[in-house]
N, C-alpha and C positions, 0 to 999 in steps of 0.2 A: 524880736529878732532871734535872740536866745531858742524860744521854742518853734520856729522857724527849722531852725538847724537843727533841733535835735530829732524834727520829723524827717526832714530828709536822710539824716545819719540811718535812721530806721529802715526808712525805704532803702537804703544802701544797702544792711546788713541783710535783709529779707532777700532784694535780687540775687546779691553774691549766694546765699545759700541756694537757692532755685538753681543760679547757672552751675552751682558745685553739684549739685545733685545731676543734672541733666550732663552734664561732662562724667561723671562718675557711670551714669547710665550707660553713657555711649561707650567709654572703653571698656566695662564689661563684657558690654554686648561684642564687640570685636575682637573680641579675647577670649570668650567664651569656646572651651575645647567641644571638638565636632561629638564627641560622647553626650556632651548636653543635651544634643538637638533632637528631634522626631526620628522614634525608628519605625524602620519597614523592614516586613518582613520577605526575601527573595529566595530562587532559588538560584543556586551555584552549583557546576560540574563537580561531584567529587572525587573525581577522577575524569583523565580524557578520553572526551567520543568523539570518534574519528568520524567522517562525513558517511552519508549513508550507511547509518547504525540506527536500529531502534532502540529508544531512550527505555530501561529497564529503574526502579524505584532505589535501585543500589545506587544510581549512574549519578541522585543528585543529590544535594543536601540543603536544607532549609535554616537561614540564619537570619540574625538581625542587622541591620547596619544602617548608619545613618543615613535621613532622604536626601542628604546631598549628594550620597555620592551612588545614589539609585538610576542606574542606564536606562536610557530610552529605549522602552519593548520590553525590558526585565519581567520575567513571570514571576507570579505568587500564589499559581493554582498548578494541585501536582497533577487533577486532571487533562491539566490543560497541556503538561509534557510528556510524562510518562505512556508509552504505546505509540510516541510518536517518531518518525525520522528525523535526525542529522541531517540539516543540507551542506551546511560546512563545519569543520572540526571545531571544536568548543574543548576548550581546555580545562583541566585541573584549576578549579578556583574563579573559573571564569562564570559571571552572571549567563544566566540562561535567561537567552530573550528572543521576541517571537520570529524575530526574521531569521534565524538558523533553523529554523524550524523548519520543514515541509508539509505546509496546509493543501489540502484536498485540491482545490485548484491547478495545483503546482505538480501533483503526483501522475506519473505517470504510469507504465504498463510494469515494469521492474517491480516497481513498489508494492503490485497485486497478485502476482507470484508466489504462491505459498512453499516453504521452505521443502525441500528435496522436491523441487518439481522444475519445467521447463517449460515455454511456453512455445508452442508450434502452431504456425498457420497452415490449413488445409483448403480448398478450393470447394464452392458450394455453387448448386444450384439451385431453382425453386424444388424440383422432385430429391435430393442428396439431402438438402437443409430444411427439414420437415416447413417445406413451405413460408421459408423466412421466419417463423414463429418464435425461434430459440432466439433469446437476448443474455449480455453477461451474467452472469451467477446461476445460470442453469447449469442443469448436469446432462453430460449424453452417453450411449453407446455407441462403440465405431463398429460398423458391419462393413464387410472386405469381403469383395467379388472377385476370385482371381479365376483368372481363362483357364481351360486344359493347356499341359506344358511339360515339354519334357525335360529329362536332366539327365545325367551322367554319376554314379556313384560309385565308388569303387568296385562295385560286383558287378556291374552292368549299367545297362540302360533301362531309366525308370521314366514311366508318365503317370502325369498329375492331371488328378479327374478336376473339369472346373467346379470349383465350392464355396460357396459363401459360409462365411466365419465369425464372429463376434470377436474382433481380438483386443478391444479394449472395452471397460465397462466402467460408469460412476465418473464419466471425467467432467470437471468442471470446466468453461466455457468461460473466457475471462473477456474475449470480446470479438463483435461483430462487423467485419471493416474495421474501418480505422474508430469505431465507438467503443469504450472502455465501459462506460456507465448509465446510470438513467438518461444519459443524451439517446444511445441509441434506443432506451425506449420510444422515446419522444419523436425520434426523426421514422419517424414510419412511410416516410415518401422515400428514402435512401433504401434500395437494394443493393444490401453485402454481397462482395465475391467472395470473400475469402471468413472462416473462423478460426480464431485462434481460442486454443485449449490448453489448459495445465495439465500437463502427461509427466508422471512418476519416472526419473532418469534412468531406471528398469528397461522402461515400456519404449522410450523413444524411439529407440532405433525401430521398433516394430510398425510406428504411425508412420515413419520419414520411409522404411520400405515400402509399405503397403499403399501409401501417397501413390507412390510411383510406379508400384509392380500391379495395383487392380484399380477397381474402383469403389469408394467408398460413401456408404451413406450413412447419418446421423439417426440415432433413435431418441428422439426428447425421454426423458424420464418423467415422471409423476414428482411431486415434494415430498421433501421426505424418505423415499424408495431408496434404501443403501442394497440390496441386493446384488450381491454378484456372483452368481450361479453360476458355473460356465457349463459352455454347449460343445458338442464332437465337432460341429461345424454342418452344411446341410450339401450334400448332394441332388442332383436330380434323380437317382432312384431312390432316394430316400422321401421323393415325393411321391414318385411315380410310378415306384419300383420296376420290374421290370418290361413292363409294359412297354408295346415299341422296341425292341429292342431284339436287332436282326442280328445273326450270326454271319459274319462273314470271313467268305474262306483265304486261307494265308496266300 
């Protein structure tokens, strides 16, 4: 009986130390400070970028912090922000995650705008828009056909011989109708009425005149072709010289 008891005592002493250990475990573990745990590495605003900014290498900062308190979408590739747009403002200190982001899908025509430019649309047709063939990221020249026309200047009265002109040159081509990108590659059943160009804030007022005062047609460029030579403009006796060309009396 004696050794009865003193096995069970044993059994006693060995549980209690298991449940002391396993209770010792568990408040650890719930007590344990968030520094103990996994860190990850993110990035964060190091300052604020305000909605529709592109995200610059200054704009973020890369730190560690524990996965608990890591946001759903948080970034950890600086390719994967930097060069990219703001869709809503992201604050000082604020994780950068992918839904403020603006992914290609989402981008529209603003966003392909290249900085001092504007973009304007012009009216085309098969013979104006070299035959449908220009699609975005081409480059073109604008030729401007204006009528004979008179005018009035302070010394008198002057007429203007009709001339075709070259008044724009190298301009990129951001889209065709309403296609911006490889779509309107691809829709090649869709004929564009209209192209829209990135024209130099310079130049606009001269494509939105000449829209409206002649008419204009597109010259495709070659790849690569930065050339911008300019020309007097061409006359008919500069083709024809004077040929044809009857004297008639006052």
């Amino acid at each position: 009986m004696e050794w009865m008891n003193r096995k069970i005592l044993a059994i006693s002493i060995v549980l209690s130390i298991i449940t002391s250990g396993l209770i010792f475990a568990y408040i650890n573990n719930i007590t344990k400070s968030p520094s103990e745990g996994e860190k990850i590495k993110v990035y964060i605003a190091s300052k604020t970028i305000p909605e529709r900014t592109c995200i610059n290498i200054t704009d973020i900062k890369l730190i560690e912090i524990d996965k608990n308190y890591v946001q759903v979408g948080a970034m950890s590739k600086k390719d994967d922000i930097v060069g990219k747009w703001v869709k809503e403002t992201i604050y000082e200190g604020e994780q950068i995650k992918s839904n403020r982001i603006v992914n290609e899908k989402e981008k529209n025509l603003t966003y392909n705008i290249p900085k001092g430019k504007r973009a304007v649309s012009i009216n085309i047709n098969e013979a104006s828009g070299v035959a449908y063939h220009i699609v975005p990221g081409d480059y073109v020249d604008i030729a401007a056909t204006f009528d004979k026309d008179e005018g009035r200047e302070p010394y008198g009265k002057v007429m203007y011989n009709r001339v075709t002109k070259i008044i724009l040159r190298n301009v990129r081509v951001l889209a065709t109708g309403e296609k911006t990108g490889k779509d309107a590659k691809e829709a090649k059943n869709e004929i564009p009425k209209t192209v829209t160009l990135a024209v130099d804030i310079n130049d606009i007022e001269k494509i939105v005149y000449a829209s409206e005062a002649s008419t204009l047609k597109l010259l495709l460029r070659p790849v690569d072709d930065k050339e911008t030579k300019d020309t007097e403009g061409t006359t008919r006796t500069d083709i024809t010289g004077k040929k044809g060309i009857v004297m008639m009396p006052q």
